[in-house]
N, C-alpha and C positions, 0 to 999 in steps of 0.2 A: 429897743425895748420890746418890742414889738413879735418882730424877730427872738430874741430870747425865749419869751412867754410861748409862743409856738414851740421852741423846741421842746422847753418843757413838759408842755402839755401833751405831745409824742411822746416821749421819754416815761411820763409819770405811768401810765398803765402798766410797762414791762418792770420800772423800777419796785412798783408796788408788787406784783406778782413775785418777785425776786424776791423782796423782803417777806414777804407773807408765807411763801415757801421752800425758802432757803435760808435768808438769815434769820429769820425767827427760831424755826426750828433748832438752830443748832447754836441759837444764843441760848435757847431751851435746856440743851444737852451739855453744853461748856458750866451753865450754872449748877448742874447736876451734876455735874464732876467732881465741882469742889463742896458736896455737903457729902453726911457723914451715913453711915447705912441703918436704917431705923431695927430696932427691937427685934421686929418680927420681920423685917427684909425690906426690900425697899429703898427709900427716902426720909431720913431725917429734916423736915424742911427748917428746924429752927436750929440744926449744929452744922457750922461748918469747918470744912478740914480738908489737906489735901493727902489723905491718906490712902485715896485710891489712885494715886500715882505714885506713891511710895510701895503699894503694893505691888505695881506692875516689877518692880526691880529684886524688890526686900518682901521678908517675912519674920515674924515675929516667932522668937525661940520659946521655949519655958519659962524663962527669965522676961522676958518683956523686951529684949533686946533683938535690934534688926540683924538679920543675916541673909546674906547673896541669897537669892532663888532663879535660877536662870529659867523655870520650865515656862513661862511667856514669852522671853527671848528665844525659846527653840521653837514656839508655835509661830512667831513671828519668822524665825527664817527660814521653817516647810513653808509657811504661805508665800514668803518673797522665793524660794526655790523654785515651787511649783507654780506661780505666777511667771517666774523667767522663762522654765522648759516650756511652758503649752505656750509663751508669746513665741520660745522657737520654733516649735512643733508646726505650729500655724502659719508662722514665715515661711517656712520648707514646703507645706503643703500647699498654702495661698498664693503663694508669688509663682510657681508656674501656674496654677491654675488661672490665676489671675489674667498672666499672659497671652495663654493659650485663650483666652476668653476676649483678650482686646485684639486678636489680629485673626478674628472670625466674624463673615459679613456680618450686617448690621443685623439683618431679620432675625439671624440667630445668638448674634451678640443678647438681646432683649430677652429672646428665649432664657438663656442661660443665668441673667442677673435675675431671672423670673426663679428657675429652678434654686438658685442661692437664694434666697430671700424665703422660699417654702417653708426652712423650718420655724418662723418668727411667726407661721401660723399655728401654729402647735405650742401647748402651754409646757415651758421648760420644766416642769415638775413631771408630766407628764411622759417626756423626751428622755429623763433622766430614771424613770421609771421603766421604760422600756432596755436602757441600758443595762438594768439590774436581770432583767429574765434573760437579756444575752450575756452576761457575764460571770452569773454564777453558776454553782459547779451542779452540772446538769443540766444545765440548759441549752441554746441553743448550740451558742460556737465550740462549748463543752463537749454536749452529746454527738455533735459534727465531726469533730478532730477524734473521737473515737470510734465512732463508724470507721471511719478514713485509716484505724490503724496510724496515727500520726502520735498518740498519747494513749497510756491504760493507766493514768493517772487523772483526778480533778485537777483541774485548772489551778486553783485558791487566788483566783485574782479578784475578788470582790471584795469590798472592804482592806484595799491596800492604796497607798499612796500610787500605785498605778493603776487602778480603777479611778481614782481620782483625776490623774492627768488626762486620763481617756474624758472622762466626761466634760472635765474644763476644755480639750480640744475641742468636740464636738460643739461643745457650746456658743465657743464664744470665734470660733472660723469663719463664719460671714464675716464678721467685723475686722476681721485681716482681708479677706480676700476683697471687700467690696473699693476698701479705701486705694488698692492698689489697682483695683482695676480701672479707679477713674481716673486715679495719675498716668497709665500706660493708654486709656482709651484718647485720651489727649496729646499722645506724643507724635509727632512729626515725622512721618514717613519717609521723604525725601531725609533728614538724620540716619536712618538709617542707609537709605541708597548712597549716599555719599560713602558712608562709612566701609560697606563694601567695594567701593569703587575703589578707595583709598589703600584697599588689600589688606583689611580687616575679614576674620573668617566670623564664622556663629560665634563663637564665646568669646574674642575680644569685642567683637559689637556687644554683648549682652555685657560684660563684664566693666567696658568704657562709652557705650549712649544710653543701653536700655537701665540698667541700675542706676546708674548717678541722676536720670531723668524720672525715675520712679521714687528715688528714695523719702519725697514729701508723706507719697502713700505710704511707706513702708513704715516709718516714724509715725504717719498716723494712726494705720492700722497698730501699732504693736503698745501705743498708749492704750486705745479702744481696750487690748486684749490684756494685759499688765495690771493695768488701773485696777476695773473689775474684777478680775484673777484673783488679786489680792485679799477681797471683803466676799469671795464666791461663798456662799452658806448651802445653796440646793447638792449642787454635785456633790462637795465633801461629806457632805450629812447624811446622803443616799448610797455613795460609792465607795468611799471614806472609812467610814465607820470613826470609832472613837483612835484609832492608829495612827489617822492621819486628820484629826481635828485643825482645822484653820482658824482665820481670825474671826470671819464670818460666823462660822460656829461658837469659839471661843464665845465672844459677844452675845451670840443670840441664848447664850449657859448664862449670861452674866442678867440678863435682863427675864431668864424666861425660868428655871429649874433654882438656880442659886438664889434669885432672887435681891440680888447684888448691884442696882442700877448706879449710884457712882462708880463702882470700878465697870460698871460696861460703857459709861461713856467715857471714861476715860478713856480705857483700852480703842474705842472707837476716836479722840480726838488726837490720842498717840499713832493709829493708823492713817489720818485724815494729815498729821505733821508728816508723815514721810511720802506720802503722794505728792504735798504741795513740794517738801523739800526737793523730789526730785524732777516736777515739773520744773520750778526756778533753775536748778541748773540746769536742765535741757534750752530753757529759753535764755539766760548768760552764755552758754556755748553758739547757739543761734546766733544771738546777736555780737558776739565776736568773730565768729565767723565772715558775718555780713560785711561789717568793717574794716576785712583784712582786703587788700587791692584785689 
């Protein structure tokens, strides 16, 4: 009894924390889902209806009758696109850096997770702003590659779904490269020495100890970069423009200029179902995995 009552009383401070600023909130936002849009915008707090997820599919003709609208479903699948490329963009980059980063003495090992971590001192509004005077037409890598004779044309890469990836790369690269560096700074060196003894050269070792023994970080890092990628609002809104609008953006139209707050939580707990849906099968795959001999 005794024993219980203590755990409890551990437990209750993080549990309360949890609820206070997690599930409240978005008990908040699920019950704004289903009310109806007021007059002048907003929240009808006394009609309720679930017509802001009927919206996300359908749209109402002349007639009053629903028909297909797919233009949500295609800002949904730029956002899962370019959440997938910058989580590979980041894998290609992260993972040798990564490496190159765990099999360098320690004094400079520290160094280096020192230099990764730099940019979490600088406010990403900021970061994403400085992005913008190098990538528009004239500016720095612009007016560079023309000195150079390499272009006598503008760039036009601002305001394109690849001004976007650049800046989701940029962004969100620590969080690839750090989770792989702690699964590689852990890994067993005499593993490898065996491995070469065994008449393995550089890339079947990398290919059959260093990857399979890293892939924890790898899975880590590419949730880290995926997840977020998905709801990213600063990058696409600075780098972006309206071309290549996300879901992040999508939402923050729904809650901020539209004035349309049940369809932006909705649209937000329609984004919040496909994160969970695809965590659960990552962790079903896990744990069958586990279970096989």
């Amino acid at each position: 009894m005794i024993r219980g009552v203590r755990r409890w009383g551990l437990v209750a401070p993080a549990v309360a924390i949890v609820g206070m600023f997690v599930v409240a909130p978005l008990s908040l936002m699920a019950y704004v889902s289903t009310l109806d849009r007021g007059p002048q915008g907003m929240v009808a707090w006394d009609r309720h209806s679930l017509d802001a997820y009927v919206q996300f599919l359908f749209e109402r003709d002349l007639t009053g009758r629903l028909a297909l609208n797919t233009d949500y479903l295609r800002i949904f699948g730029r956002s899962i696109m370019l959440a997938a490329i910058t989580t590979v963009v980041t894998l290609l980059i992260g993972f040798p850096t990564a490496l190159w980063m765990a099999f360098q003495p320690l004094r400079r090992r520290t160094f280096l997770v020192f230099i990764v971590t730099v940019p979490f001192w600088t406010n990403l509004l900021v970061r994403n702003f400085a992005w913008i005077l190098l990538l528009r037409d004239g500016g720095v890598i612009d007016a560079s590659l023309r000195k150079l004779g390499i272009t006598s044309a503008p760039m036009e890469v601002l305001y394109t779904p690849f001004a976007t990836g650049i800046g989701l790369t940029y962004s969100f690269l620590p969080y690839m490269i750090l989770p792989i560096y702690v699964s590689l700074e852990k890994l067993d060196r005499r593993l490898l020495e065996a491995a070469f003894d065994l008449g393995a050269d550089r890339w079947r070792t990398l290919w059959r100890v260093i990857l399979p023994l890293s892939m924890p970080g790898i899975i880590g890092g590419a949730i880290l970069v995926f997840v977020p990628g998905l709801g990213a609002f600063i990058s696409p809104e600075l780098l972006g423009g309206a071309k290549s609008m996300m879901i992040g953006s999508l939402i923050q139209e729904q809650f901020g200029q539209s004035r349309n707050w049940p369809f932006g939580a909705a649209l937000a707990f329609v984004l919040l179902a496909l994160v969970l849906t695809g965590l659960w099968l990552h962790a079903l795959r896990f744990r069958r995995e586990r279970r096989l001999p």
